[in-house]
PDB file of N, CA, C and O in Angstrom:
ATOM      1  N   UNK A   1       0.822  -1.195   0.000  1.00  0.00           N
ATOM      2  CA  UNK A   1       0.000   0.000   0.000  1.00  0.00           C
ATOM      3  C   UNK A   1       0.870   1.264   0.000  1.00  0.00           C
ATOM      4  O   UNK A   1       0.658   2.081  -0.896  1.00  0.00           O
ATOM      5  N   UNK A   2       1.823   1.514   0.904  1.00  0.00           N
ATOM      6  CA  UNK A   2       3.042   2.162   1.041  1.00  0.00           C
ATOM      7  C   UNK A   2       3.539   2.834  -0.121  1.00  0.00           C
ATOM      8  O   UNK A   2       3.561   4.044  -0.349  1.00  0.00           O
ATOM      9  N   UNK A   3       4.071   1.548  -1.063  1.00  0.00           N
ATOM     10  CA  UNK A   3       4.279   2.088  -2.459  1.00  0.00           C
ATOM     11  C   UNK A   3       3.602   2.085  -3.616  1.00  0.00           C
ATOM     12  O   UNK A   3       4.126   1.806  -4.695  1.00  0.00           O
ATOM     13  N   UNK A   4       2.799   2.292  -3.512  1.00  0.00           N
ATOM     14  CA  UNK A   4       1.096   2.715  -4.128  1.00  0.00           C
ATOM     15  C   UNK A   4       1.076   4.343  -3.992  1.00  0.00           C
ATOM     16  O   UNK A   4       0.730   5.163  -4.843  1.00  0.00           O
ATOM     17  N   UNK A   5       1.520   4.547  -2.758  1.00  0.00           N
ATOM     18  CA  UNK A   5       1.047   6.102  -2.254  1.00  0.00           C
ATOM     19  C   UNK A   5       1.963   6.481  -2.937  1.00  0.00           C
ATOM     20  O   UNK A   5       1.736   7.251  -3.870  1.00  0.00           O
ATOM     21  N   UNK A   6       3.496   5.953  -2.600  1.00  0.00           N
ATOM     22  CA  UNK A   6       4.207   7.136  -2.726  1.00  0.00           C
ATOM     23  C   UNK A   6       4.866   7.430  -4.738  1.00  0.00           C
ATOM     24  O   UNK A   6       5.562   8.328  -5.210  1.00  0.00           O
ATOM     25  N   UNK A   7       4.252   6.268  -5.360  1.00  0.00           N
ATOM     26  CA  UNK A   7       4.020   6.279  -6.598  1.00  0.00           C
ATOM     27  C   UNK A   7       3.062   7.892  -7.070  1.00  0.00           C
ATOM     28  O   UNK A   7       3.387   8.934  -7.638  1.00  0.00           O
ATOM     29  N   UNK A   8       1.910   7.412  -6.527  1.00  0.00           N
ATOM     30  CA  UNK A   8       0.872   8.120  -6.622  1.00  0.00           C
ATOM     31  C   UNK A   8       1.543   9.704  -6.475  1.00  0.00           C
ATOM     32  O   UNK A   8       1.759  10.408  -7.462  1.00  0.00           O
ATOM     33  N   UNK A   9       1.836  10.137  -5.036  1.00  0.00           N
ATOM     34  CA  UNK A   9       2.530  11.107  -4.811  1.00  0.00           C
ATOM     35  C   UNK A   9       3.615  11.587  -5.768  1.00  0.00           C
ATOM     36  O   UNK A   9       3.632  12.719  -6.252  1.00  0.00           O
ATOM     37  N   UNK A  10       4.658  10.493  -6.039  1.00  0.00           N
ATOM     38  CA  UNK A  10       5.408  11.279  -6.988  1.00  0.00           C
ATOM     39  C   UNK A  10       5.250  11.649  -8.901  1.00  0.00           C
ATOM     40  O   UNK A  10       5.987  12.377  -9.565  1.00  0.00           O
ATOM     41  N   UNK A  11       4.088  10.887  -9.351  1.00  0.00           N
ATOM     42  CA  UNK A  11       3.397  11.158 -10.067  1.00  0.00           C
ATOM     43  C   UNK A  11       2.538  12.441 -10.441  1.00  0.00           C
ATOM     44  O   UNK A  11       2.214  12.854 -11.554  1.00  0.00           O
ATOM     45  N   UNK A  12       2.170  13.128  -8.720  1.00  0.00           N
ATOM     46  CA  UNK A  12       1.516  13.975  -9.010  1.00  0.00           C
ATOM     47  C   UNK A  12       2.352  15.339  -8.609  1.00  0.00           C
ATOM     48  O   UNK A  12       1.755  16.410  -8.713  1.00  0.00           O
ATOM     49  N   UNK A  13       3.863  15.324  -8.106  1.00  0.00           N
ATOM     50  CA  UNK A  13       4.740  16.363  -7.964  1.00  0.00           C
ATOM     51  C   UNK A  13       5.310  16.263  -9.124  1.00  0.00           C
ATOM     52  O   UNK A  13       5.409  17.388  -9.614  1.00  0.00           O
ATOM     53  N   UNK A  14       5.816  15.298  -9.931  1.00  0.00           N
ATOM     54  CA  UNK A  14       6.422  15.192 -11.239  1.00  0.00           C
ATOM     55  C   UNK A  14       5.903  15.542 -12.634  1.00  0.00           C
ATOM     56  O   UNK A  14       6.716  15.684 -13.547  1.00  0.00           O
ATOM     57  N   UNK A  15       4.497  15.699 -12.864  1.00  0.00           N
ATOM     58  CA  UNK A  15       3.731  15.865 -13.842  1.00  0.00           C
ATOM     59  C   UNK A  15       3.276  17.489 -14.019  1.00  0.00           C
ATOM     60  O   UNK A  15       2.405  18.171 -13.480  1.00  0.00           O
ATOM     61  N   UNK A  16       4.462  17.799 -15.201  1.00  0.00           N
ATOM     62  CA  UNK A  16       3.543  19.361 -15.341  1.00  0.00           C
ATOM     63  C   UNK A  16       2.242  19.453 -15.243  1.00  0.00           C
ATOM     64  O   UNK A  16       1.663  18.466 -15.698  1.00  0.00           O
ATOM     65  N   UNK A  17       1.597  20.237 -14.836  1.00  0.00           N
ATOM     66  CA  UNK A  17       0.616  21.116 -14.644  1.00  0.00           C
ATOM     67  C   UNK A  17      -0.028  21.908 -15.961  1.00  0.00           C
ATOM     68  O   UNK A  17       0.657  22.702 -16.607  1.00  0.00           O
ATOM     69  N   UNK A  18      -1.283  21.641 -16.263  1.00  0.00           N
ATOM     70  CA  UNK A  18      -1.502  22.843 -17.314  1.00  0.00           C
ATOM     71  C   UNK A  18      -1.466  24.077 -17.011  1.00  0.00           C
ATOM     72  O   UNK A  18      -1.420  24.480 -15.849  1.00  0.00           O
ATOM     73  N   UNK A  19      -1.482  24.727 -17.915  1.00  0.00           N
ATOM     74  CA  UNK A  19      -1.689  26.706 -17.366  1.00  0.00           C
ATOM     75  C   UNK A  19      -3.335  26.642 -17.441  1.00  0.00           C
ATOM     76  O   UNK A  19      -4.195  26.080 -18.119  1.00  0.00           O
ATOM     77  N   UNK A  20      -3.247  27.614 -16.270  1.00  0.00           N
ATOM     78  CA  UNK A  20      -4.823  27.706 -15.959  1.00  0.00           C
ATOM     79  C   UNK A  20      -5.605  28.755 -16.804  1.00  0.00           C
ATOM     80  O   UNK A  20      -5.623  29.858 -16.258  1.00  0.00           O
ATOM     81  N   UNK A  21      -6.266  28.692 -18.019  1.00  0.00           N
ATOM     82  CA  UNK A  21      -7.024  29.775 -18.788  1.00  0.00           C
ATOM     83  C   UNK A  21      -7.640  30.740 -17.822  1.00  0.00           C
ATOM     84  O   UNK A  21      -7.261  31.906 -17.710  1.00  0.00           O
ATOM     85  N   UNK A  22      -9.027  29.963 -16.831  1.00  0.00           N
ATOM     86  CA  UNK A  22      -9.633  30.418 -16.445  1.00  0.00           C
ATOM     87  C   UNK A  22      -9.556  30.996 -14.616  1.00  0.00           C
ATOM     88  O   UNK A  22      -9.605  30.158 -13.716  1.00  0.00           O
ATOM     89  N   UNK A  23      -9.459  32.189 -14.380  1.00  0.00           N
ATOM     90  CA  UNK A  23      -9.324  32.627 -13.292  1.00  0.00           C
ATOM     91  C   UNK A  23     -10.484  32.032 -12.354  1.00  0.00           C
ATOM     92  O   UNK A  23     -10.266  31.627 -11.212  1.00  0.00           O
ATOM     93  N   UNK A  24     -11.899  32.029 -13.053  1.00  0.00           N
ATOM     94  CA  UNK A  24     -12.990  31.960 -12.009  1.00  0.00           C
ATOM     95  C   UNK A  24     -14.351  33.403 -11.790  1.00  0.00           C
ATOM     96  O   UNK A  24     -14.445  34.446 -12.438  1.00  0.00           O
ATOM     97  N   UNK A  25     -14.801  33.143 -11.201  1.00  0.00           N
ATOM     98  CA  UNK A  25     -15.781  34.516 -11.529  1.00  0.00           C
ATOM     99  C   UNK A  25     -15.566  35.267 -10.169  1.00  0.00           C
ATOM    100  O   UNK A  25     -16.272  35.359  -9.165  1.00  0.00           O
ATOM    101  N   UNK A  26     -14.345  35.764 -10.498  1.00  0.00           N
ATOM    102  CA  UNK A  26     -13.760  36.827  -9.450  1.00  0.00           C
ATOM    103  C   UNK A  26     -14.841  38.252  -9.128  1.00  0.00           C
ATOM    104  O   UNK A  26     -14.725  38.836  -8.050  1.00  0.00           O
ATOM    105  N   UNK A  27     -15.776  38.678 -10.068  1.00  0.00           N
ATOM    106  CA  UNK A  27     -16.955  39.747  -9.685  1.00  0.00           C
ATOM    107  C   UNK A  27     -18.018  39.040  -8.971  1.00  0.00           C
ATOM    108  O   UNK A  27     -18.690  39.734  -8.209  1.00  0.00           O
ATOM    109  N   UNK A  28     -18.357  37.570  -9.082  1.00  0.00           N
ATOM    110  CA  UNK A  28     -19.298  37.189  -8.553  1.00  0.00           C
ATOM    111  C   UNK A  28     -19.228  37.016  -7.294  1.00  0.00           C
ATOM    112  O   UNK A  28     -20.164  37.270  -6.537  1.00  0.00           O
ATOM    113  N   UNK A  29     -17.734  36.414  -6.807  1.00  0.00           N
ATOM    114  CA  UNK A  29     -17.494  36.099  -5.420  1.00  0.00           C
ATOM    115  C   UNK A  29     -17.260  37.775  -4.323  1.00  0.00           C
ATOM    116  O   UNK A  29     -17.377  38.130  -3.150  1.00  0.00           O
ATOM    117  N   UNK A  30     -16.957  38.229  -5.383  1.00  0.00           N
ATOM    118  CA  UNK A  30     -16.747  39.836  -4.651  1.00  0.00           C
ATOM    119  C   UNK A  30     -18.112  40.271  -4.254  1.00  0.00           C
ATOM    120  O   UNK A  30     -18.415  40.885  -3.231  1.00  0.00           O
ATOM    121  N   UNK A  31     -18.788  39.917  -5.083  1.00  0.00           N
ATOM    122  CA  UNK A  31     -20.370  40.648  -5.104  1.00  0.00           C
ATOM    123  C   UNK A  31     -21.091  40.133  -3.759  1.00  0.00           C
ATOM    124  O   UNK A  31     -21.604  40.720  -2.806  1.00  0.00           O
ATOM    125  N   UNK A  32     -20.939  39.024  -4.037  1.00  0.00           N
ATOM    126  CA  UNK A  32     -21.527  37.739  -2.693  1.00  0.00           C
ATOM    127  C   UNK A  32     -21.209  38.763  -1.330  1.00  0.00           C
ATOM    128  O   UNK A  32     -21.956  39.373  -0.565  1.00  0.00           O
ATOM    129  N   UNK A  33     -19.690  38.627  -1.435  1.00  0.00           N
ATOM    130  CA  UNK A  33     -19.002  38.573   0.119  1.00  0.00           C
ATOM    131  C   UNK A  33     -19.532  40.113   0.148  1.00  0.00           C
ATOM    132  O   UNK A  33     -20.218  40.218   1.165  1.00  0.00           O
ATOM    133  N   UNK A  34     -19.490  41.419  -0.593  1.00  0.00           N
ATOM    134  CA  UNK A  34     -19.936  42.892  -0.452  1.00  0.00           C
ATOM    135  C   UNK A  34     -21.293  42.785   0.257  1.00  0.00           C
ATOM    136  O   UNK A  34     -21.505  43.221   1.389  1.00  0.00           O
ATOM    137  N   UNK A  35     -22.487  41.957  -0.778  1.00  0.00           N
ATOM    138  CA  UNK A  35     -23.567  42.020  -0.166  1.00  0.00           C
ATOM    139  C   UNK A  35     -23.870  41.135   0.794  1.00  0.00           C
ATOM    140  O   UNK A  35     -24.999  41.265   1.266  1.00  0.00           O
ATOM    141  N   UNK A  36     -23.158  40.220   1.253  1.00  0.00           N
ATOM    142  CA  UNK A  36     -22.985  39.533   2.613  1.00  0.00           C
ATOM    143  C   UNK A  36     -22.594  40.684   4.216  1.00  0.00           C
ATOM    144  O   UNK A  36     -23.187  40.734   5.294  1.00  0.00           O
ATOM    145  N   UNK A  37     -21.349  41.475   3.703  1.00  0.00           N
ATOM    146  CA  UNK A  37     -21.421  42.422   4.797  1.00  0.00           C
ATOM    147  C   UNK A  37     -22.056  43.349   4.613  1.00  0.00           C
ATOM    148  O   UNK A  37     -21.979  43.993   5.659  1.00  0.00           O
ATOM    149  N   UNK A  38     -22.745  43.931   3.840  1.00  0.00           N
ATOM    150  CA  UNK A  38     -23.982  44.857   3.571  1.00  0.00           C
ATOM    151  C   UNK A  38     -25.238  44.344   4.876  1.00  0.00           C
ATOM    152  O   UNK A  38     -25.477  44.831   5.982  1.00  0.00           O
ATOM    153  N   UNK A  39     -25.819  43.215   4.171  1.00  0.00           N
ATOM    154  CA  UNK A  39     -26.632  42.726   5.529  1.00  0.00           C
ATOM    155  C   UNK A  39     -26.155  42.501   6.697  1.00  0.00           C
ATOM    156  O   UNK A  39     -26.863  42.763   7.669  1.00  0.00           O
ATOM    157  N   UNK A  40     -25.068  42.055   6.847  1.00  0.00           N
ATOM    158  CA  UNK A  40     -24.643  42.017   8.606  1.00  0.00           C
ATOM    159  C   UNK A  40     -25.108  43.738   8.593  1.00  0.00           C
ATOM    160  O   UNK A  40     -26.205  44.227   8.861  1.00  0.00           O
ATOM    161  N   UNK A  41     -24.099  44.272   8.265  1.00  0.00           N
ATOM    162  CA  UNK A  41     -24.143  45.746   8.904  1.00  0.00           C
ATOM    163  C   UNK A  41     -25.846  46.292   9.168  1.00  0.00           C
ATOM    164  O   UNK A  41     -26.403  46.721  10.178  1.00  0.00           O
ATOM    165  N   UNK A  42     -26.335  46.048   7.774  1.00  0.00           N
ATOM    166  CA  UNK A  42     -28.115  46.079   8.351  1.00  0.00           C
ATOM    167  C   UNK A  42     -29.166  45.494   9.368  1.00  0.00           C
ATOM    168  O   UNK A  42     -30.119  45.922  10.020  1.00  0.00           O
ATOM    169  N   UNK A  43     -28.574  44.409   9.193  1.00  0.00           N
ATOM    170  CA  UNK A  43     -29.425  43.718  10.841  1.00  0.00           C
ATOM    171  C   UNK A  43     -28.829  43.805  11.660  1.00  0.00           C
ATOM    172  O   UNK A  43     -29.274  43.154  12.606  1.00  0.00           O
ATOM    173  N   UNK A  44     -27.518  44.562  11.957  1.00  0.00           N
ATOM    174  CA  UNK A  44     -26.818  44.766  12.833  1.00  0.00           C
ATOM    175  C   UNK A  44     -27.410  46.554  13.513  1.00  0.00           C
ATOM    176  O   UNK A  44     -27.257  46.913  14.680  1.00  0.00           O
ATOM    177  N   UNK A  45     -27.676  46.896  13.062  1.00  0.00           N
ATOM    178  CA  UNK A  45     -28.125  48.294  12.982  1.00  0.00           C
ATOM    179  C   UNK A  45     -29.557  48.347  13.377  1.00  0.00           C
ATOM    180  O   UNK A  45     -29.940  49.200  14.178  1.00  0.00           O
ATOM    181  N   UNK A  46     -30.297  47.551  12.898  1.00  0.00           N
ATOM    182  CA  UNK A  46     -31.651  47.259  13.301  1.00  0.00           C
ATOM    183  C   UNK A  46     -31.880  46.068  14.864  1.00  0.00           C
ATOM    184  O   UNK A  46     -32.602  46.116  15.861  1.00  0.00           O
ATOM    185  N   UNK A  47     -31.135  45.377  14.498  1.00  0.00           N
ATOM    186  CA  UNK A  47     -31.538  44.622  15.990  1.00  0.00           C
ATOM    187  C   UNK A  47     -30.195  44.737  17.277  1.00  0.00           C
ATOM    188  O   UNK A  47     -30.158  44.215  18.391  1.00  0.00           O
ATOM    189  N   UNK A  48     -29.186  45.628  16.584  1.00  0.00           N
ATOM    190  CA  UNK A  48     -28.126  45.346  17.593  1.00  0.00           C
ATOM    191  C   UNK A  48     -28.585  45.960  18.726  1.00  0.00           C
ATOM    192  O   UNK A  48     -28.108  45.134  19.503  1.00  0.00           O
ATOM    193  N   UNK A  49     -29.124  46.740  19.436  1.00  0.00           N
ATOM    194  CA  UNK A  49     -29.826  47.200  21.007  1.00  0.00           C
ATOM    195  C   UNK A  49     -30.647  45.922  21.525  1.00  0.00           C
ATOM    196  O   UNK A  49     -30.619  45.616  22.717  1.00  0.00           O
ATOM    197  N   UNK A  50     -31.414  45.154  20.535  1.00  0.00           N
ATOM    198  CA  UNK A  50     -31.902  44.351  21.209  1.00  0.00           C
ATOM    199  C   UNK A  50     -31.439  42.994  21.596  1.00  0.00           C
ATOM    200  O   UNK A  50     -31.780  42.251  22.517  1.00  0.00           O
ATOM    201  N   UNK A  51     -30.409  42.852  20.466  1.00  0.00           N
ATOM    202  CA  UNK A  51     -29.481  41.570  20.797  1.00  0.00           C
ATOM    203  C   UNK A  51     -28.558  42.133  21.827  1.00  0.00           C
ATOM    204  O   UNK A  51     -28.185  41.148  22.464  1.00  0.00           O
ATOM    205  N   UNK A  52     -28.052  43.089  22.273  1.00  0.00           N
ATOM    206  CA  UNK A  52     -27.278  43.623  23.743  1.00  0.00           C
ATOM    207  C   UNK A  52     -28.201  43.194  24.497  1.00  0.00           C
ATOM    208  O   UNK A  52     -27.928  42.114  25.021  1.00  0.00           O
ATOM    209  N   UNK A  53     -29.406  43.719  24.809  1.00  0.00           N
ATOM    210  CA  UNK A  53     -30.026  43.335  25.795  1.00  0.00           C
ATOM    211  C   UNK A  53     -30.201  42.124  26.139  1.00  0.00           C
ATOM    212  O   UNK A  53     -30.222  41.645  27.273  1.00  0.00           O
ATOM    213  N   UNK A  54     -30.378  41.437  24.752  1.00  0.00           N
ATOM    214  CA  UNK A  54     -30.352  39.640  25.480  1.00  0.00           C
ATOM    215  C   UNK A  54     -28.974  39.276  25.779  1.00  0.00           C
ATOM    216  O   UNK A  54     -28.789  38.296  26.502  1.00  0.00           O
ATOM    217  N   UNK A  55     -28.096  39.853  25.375  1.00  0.00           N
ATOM    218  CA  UNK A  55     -27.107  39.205  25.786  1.00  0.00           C
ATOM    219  C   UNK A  55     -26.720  39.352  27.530  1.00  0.00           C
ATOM    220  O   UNK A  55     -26.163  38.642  28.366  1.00  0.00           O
ATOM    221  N   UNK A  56     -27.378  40.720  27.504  1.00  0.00           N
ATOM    222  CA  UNK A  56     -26.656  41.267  29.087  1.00  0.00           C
ATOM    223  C   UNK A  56     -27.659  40.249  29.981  1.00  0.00           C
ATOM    224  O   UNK A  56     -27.123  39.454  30.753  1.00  0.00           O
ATOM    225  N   UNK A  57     -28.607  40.275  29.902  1.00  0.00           N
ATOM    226  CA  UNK A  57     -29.919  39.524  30.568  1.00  0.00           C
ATOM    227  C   UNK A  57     -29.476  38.312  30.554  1.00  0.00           C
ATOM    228  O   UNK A  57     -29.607  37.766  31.649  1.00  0.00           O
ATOM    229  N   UNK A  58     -29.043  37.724  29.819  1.00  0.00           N
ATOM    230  CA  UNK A  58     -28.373  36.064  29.990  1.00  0.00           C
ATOM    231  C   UNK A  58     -27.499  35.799  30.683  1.00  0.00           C
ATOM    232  O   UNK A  58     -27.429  34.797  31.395  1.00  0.00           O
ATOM    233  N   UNK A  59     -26.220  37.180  30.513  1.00  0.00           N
ATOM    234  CA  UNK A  59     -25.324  36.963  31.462  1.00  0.00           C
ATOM    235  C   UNK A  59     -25.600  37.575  32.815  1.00  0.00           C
ATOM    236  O   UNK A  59     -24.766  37.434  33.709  1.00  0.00           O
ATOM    237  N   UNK A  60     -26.577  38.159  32.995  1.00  0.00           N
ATOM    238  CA  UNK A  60     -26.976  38.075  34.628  1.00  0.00           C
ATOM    239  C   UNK A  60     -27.986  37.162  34.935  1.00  0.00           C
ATOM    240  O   UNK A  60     -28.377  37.172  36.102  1.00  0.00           O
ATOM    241  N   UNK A  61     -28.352  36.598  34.376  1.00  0.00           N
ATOM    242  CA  UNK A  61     -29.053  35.237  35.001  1.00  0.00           C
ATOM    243  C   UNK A  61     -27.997  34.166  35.253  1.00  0.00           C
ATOM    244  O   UNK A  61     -28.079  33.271  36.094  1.00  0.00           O
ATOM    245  N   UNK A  62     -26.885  34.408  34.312  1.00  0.00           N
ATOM    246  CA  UNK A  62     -26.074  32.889  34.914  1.00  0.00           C
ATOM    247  C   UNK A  62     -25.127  33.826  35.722  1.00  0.00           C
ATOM    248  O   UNK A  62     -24.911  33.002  36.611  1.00  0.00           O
ATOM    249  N   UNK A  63     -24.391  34.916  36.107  1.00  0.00           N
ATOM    250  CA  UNK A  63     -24.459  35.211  37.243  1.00  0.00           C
ATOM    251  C   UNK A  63     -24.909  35.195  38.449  1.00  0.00           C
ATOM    252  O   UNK A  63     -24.207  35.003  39.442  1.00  0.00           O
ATOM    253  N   UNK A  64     -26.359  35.438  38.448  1.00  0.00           N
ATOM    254  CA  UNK A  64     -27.185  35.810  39.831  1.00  0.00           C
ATOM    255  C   UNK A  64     -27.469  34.097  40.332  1.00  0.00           C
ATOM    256  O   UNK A  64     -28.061  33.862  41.386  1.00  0.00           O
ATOM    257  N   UNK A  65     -26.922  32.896  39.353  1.00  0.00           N
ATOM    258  CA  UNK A  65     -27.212  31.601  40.216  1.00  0.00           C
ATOM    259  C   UNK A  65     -26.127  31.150  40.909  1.00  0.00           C
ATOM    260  O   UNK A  65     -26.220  30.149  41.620  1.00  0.00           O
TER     261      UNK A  65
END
């Protein structure tokens, strides 16, 4: 099994590589992750007072036991 792998392995360090044409859809993934922190920042803005409050309220209940 041993030298199975290390066949395998040096097969795949030894074997040029093609050149890669295609980069990928570098605007799409940008777009995603922009309008991904777009909404944090919006429901962050809209519920962040009330998510403090639960948070503080939780941590004085497991305090006060």
């Amino acid at each position: 099994m041993s030298l199975h792998l290390t066949r395998l392995l040096l097969t795949l360090l030894t074997k040029p590589r093609p050149a890669r044409k295609e980069r990928g859809d570098v605007p799409g993934w940008v777009l995603i992750t922009v309008m991904t922190a777009g909404l944090v920042v919006a429901i962050w803005q809209l519920a962040g007072p009330q998510l403090a409050t639960m948070l503080k309220n939780a941590l004085d209940s497991v305090a006060n036991k």
